[in-house]
N, C-alpha and C positions, 0 to 999 in steps of 0.2 A: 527401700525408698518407695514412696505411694509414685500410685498411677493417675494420671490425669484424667478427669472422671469427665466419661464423654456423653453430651443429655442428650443428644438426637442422632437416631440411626441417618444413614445417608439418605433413604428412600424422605425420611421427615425433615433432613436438612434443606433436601432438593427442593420435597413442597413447601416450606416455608419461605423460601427463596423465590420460587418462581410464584408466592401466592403476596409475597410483601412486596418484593423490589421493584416491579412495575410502576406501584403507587408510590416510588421516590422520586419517579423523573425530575420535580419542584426542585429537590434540593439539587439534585445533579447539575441541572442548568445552574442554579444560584451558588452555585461552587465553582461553576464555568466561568460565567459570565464575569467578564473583569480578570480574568488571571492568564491570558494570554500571554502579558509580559512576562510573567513568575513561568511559567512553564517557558518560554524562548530561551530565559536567561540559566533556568536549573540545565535544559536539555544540551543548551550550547554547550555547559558545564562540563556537562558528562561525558562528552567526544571520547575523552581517551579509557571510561572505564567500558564505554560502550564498543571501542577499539579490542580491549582487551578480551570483554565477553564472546567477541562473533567470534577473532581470532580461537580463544579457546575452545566455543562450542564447533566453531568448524574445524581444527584440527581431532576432535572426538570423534568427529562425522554426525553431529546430532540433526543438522539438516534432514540427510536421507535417512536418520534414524527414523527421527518422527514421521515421518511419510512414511516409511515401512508400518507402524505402528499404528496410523490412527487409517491407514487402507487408503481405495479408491472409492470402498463404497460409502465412505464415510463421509470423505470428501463432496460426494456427490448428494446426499441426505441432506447436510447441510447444508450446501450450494441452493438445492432445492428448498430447502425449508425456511431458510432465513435469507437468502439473496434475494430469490425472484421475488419475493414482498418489498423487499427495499429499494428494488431496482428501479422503477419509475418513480421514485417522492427522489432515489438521490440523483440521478440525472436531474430531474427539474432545478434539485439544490445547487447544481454543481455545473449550470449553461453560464454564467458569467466567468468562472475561473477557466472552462475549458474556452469560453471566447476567446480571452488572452494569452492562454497557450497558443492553440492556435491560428493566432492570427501572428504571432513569434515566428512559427513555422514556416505560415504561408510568406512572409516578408521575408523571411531567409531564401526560401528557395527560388522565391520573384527576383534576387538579386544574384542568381546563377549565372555564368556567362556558358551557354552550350555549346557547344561544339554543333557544326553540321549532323544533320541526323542521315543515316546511310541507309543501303539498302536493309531488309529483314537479315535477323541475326549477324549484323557487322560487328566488329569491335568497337564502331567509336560510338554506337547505339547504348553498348555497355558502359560506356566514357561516361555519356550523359549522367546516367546513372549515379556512377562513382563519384559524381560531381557535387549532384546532391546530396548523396551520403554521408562523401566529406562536410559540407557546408553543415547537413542537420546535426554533425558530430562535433566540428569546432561549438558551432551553439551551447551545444549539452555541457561538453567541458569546459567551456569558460565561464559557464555558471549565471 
């Protein structure tokens, strides 16, 4: 049976890759732009195969595999190499959705009813607490 005849070593895949695909950005957005609904309605779709996948890869344990696997130093290269460049443009991108999260928050926890606050380290200081907890918890899971 023939073999699949392979034209670029990995090192000439890599730079071809990393020397083409930048200059695609154009089409990337214009494959975005407008298909918002198509991706909602395939991803809504997928619940139960995406159900299926986690369950499976986490009863494998592939989670902690892959962290075993790709290190901490690795983790931290690319944290450094591609986060902190991104970090300031995607905050800028992303001050109106976090306005509306948290201003969700803030009017949840405004609508606390506290308890008297007690002397340092009381129990009902930790009440408070537990108050808000609950309150930012019902929030999260009612969706």
């Amino acid at each position: 049976m023939p073999k699949p005849r392979i034209k670029y070593t990995a090192d000439e895949a890599a730079e071809k890759w990393a020397t083409v695909t930048p200059a695609r950005s154009s089409y990337y957005q214009e494959n975005v732009r407008g298909a918002g609904s198509v991706w909602e309605a395939n991803a809504a779709a997928a619940e139960g195969t995406w159900r299926e996948a986690i369950t499976e890869a986490a009863n494998r344990g592939a989670y902690g595999k892959g962290i075993k696997k790709a290190g901490g130093a690795k983790w931290e290269e690319r944290t450094l190499a591609v986060g902190v460049p991104r970090w300031s443009g995607g905050i800028a991108a992303s001050k109106d959705v976090y306005k509306a999260g948290i201003a969700r928050v803030l009017d949840v926890i405004s609508r606390v009813e506290l308890p008297p606050r007690g002397p340092k380290n009381a129990p009902q200081n930790y009440e408070r607490v537990k108050r808000i907890g609950d309150a930012l918890h019902r929030m999260k899971t009612a969706g």
